[in-house]
C-alpha positions in Angstrom: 0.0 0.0 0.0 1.3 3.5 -0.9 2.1 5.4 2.1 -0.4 7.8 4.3 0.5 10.9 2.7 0.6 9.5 -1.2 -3.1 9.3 -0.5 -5.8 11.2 0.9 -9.0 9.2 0.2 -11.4 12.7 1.6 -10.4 14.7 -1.3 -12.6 14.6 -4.1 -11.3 14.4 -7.8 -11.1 18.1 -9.1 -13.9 17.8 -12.0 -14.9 15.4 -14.4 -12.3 16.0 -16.8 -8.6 16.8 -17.7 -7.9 20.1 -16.1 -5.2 21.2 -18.0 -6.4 19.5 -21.3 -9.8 21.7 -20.6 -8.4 24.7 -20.2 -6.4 24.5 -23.1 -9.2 23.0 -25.6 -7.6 20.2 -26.1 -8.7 16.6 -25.8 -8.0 13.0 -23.6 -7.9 9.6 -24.1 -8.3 8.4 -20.3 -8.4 10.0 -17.2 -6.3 9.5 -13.9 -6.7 10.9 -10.6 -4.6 12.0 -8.1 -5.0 10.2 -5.0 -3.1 12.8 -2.8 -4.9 16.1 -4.2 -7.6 15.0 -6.6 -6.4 16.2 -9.6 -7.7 15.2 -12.6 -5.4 14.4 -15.5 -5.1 12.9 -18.7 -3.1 9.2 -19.2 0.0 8.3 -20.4 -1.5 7.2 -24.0 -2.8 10.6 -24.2 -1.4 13.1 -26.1 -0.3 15.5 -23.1 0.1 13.1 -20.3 -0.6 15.3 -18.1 -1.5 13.0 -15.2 2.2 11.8 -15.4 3.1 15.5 -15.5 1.3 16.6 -12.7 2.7 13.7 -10.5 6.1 14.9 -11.8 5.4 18.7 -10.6 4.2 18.3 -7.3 5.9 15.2 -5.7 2.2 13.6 -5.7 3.7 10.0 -7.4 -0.2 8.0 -6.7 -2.9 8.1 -9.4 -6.4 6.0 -9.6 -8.0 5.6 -13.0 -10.9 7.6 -13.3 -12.4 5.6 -15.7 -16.4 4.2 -15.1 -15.4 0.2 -14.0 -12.0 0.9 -13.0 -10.3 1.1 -9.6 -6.3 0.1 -9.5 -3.8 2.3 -8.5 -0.7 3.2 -9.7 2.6 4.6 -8.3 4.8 6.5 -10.5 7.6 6.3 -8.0 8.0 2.6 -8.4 6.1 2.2 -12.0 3.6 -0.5 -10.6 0.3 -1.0 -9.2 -0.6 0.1 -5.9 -3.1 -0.4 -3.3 -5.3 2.0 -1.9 -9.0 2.5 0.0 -11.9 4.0 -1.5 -11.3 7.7 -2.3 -14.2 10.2 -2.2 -17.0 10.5 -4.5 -17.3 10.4 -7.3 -15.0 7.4 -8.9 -14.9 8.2 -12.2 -16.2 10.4 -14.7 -20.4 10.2 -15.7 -20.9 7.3 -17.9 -22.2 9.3 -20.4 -19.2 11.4 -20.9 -17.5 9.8 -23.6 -13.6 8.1 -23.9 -11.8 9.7 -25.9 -13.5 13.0 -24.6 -14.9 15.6 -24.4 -17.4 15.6 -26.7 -16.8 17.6 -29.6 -12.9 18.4 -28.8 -11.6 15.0 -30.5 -9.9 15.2 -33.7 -11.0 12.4 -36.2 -7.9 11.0 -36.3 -7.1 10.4 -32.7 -6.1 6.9 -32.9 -3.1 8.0 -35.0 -2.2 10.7 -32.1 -2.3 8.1 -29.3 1.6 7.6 -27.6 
């Protein structure tokens, strides 16, 4: 289990989708959330990987897939799964919002973008 401070399972996730990625217009193809400060961020297949980037800027190395059905860890400090309990509400983004997202912001050849 990643240690006390890695995660803080009161702090909900900062929106619904990438924050960076959103305030620039651009577009994700899964999201991750901090388990220490609830940011939200885009995954490493993304374009911007900012999830990764985020971790790297602030020291917070624990992510949870914020994905609908999905609930591993991940430590970027030792680049494998970790465990961790329930963090607050809610788990992932709506169901309805689509992957790649958001709506409308996805080029038509995102596959090809993909790292």
């Amino acid at each position: 289990m990643a240690s006390d401070t890695a995660i803080r399972p009161e702090v909900p996730p900062s929106g619904t989708g990438c924050v960076e990625c959103t305030e620039s217009s651009g577009w994700w193809f899964h999201l991750r959330r901090c388990a220490q400060c609830g940011h939200i961020g885009c995954c490493d297949s993304s374009v911007s990987q900012h999830a990764r980037r985020h971790a790297e800027e602030t020291g917070h190395p624990v992510i949870q897939s914020f994905e609908p059905g999905e609930d591993w860890f991940w430590d970027y400090e030792t680049a494998d799964y970790a465990e961790g309990p329930a963090l607050a509400a809610p788990d992932s983004h709506p169901e309805s919002q689509p992957a790649p997202g958001p709506d409308g912001a996805v080029p038509p050849d995102w596959r090809e973008k993909l790292n």
